[in-house]
C-alpha positions as CSV (number, residue, x, y, z in Angstrom):
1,X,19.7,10.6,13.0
2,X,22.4,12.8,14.1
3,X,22.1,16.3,15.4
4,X,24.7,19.4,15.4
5,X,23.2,20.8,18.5
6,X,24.6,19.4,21.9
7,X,21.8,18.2,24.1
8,X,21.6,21.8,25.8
9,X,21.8,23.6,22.5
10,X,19.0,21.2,21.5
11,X,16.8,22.0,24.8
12,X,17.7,25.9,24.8
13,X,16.7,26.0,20.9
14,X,13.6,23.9,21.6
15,X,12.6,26.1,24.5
16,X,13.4,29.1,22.0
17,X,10.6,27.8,19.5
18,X,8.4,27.4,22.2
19,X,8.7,30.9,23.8
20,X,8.6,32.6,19.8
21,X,5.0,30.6,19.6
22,X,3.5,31.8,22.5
23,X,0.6,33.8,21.8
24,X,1.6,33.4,18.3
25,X,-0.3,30.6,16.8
26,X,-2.3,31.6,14.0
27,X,-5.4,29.0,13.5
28,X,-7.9,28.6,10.8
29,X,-10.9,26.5,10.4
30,X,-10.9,25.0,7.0
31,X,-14.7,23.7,7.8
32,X,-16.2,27.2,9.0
33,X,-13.2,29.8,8.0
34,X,-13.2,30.7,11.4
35,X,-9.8,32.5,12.7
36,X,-8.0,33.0,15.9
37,X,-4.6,33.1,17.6
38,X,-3.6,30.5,20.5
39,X,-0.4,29.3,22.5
40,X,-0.2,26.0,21.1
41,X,-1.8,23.9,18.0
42,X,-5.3,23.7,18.8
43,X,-6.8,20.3,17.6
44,X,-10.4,22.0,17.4
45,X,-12.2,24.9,16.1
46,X,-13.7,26.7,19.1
47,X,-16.9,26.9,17.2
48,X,-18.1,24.0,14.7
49,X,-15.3,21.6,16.6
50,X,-13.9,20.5,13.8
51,X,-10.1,19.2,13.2
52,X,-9.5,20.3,10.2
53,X,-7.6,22.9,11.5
54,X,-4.7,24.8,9.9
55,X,-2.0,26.6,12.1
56,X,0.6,28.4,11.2
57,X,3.4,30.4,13.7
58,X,3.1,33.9,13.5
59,X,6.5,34.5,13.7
60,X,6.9,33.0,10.3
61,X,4.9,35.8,8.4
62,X,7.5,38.8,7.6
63,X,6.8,42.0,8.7
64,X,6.3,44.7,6.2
């Protein structure tokens, strides 16, 4: 697999995504519908500890 990013454009755009996801992880339980925002993607619902967990960046809903 070939990329069209140079090494460093590959690291500075990785390190991009990763700063844009900060605080910006929206998670939902699909066992108890429970809802909360983290840093990264969660593998467990803080309160049933399940892993069926959805997550979704925040950055990726438009603002209206």
């Amino acid at each position: 697999m070939s990329s069209s990013f140079t090494p460093d454009e590959l690291r500075q755009w990785q390190l991009a995504l990763a700063e844009a996801n900060r605080n910006n992880i929206w998670c939902h339980c699909r066992r108890c519908e429970a809802e909360w925002v983290a840093s990264d993607e969660q593998g467990q619902c803080p309160q049933c500890g399940s892993d069926r967990v959805e997550r979704i960046a925040c950055w990726q809903f438009p603002d209206d």
